[in-house]
C-alpha positions as a Python dict, from the first residue, in 0.01 Angstrom:
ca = {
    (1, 'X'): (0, 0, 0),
    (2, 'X'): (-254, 232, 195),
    (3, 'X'): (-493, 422, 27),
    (4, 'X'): (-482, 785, 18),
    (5, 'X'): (-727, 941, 271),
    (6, 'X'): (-982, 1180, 123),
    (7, 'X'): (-1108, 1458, 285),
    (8, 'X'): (-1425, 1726, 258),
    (9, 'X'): (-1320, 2045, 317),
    (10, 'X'): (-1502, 2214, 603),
    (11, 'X'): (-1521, 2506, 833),
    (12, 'X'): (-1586, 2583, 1214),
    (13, 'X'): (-1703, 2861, 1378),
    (14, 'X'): (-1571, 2962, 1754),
    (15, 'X'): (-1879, 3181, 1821),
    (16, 'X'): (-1793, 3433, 2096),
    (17, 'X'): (-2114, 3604, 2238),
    (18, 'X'): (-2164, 3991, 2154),
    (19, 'X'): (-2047, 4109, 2495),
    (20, 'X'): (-1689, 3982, 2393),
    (21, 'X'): (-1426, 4133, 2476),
    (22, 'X'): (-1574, 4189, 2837),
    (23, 'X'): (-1714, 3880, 2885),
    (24, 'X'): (-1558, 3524, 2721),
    (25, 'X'): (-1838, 3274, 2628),
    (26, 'X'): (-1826, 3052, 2334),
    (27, 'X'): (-2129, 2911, 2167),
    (28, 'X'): (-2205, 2556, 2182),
    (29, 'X'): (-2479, 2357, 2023),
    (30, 'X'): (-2635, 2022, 2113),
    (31, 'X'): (-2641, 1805, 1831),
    (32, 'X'): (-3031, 1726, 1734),
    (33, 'X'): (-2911, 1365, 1578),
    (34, 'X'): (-2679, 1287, 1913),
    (35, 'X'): (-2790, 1375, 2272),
    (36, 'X'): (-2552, 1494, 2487),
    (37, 'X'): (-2312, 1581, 2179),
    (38, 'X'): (-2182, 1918, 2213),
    (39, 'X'): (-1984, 2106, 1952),
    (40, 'X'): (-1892, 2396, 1740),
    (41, 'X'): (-2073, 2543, 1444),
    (42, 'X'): (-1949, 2381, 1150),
    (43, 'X'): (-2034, 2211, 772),
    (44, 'X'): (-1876, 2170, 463),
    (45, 'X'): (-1756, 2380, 177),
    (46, 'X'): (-1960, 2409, -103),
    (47, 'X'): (-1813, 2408, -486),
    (48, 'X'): (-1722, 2745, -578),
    (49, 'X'): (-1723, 2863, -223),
    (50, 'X'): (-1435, 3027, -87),
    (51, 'X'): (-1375, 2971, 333),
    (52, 'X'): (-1579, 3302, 478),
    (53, 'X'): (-1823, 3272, 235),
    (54, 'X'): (-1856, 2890, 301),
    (55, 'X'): (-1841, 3046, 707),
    (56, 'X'): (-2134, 3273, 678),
    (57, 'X'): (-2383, 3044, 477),
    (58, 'X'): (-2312, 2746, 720),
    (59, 'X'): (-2383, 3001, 1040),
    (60, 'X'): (-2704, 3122, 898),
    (61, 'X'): (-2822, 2751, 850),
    (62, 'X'): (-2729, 2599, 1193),
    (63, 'X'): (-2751, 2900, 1447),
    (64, 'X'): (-2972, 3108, 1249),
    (65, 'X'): (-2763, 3406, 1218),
    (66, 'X'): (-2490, 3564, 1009),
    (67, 'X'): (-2480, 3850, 1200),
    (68, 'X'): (-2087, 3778, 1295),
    (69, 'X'): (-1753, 4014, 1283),
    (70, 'X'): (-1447, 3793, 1220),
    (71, 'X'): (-1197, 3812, 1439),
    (72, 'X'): (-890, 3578, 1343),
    (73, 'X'): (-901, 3286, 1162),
    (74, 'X'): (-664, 2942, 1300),
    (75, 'X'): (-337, 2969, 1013),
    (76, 'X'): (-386, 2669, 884),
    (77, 'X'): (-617, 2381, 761),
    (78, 'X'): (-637, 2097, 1055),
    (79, 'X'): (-748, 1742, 983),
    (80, 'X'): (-919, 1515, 1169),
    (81, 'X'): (-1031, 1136, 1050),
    (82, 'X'): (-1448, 1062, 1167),
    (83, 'X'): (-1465, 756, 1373),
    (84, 'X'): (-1551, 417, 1257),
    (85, 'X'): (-1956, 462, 1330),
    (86, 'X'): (-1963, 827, 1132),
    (87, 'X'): (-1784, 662, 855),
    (88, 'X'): (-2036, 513, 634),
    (89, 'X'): (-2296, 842, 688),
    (90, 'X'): (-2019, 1036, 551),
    (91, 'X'): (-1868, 823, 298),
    (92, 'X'): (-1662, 859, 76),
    (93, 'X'): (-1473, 1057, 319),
    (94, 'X'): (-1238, 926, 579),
    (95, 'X'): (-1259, 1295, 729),
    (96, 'X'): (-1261, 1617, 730),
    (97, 'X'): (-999, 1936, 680),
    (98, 'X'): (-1150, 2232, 847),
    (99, 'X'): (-1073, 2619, 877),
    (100, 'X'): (-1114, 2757, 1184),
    (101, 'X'): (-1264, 3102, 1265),
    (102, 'X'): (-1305, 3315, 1559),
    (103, 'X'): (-1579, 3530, 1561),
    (104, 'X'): (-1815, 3808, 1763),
    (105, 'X'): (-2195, 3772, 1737),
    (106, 'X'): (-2300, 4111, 1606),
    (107, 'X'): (-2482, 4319, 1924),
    (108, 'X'): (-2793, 4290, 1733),
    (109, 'X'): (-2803, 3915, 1632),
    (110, 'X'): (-3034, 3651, 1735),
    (111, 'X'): (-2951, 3292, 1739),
    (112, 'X'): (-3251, 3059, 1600),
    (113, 'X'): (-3165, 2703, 1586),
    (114, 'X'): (-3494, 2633, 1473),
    (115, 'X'): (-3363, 2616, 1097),
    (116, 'X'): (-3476, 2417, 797),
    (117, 'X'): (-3244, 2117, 866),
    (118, 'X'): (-3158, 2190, 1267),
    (119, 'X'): (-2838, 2058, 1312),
    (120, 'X'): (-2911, 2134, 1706),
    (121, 'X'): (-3149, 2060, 1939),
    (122, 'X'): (-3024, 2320, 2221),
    (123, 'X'): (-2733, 2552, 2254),
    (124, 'X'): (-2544, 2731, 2567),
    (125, 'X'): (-2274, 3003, 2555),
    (126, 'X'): (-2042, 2849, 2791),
    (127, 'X'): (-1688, 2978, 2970),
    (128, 'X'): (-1365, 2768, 2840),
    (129, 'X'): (-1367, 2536, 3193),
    (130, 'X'): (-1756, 2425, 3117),
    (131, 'X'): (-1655, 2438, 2715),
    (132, 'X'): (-1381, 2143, 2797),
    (133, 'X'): (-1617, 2006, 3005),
    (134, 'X'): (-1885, 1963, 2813),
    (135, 'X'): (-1708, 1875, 2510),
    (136, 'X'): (-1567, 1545, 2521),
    (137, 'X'): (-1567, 1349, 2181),
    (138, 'X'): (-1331, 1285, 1910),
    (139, 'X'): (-1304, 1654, 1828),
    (140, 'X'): (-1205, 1793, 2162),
    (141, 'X'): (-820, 1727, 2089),
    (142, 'X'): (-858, 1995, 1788),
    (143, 'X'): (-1054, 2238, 1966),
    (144, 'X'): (-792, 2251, 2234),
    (145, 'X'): (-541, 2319, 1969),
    (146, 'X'): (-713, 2591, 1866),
    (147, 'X'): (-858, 2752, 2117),
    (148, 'X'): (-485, 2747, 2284),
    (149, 'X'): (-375, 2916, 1976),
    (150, 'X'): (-616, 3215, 1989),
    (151, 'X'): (-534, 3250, 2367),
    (152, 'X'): (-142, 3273, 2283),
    (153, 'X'): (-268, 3554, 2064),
    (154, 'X'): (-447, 3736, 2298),
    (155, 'X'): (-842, 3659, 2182),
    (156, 'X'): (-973, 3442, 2447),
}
């Protein structure tokens, strides 16, 4: 019988730059532990935290900022499993469940990366065709589900 797969509740952050809606770029930041690894804002869900508030803390640590309006959230939590070499930093998780936001930097936010534990080393607002092709690890298959999702609704 297989074991049940745990997972750490998360959430990610699809960080559109304050001159949304006239101009589409999405944050992206290198990772600082894994050159050339591009992703979303992201991190786990503290006990007692609720989603946003979980959202807000983990922008302030990795970008720097809260300074964010919401605009949608995905509907639903999506899962993905790490791969085999993230497995034993992150143990005991097989993976992660993460809640998906869109949001609009704030016209008077600054991004600062430079944070107590930098998660990244660099970061680029990007348009979608450099986004999907700069990002291309394990994650990319989820990001295309949601960033399809918020274009069916009219965001991006």
């Amino acid at each position: 019988m297989e074991k049940e797969k745990k997972y750490r509740a998360n959430v990610a952050a699809i960080v559109l730059s304050n001159k949304y809606p006239f101009e589409c770029r999405i944050l992206l930041g290198e990772r600082s532990d894994m050159k050339g690894i591009w992703q979303l804002p992201q991190g786990g869900i503290d006990k007692g935290e609720d989603a946003k508030k979980a959202l807000f803390r983990e922008l302030k640590e990795e970008i720097g900022t809260d300074e964010v309006e919401i605009i949608s959230s995905y509907p639903e939590w999506l899962y993905y499993d790490f791969p085999a070499n993230a497995k034993a930093k992150m143990y005991p998780y097989d993976g992660q469940k993460q809640k998906y936001f869109l949001v609009r930097l704030k016209d008077k936010a600054k991004i600062d990366i430079h944070t107590k534990d930098a998660e990244f080393s660099a970061y680029e607002f990007v348009n979608l065709k450099k986004f999907f092709e700069v990002v291309n690890h394990f994650k990319k298959p989820l990001y295309s589900k949601v960033i399809k999702h918020f274009q069916e609704k009219g965001y991006i």
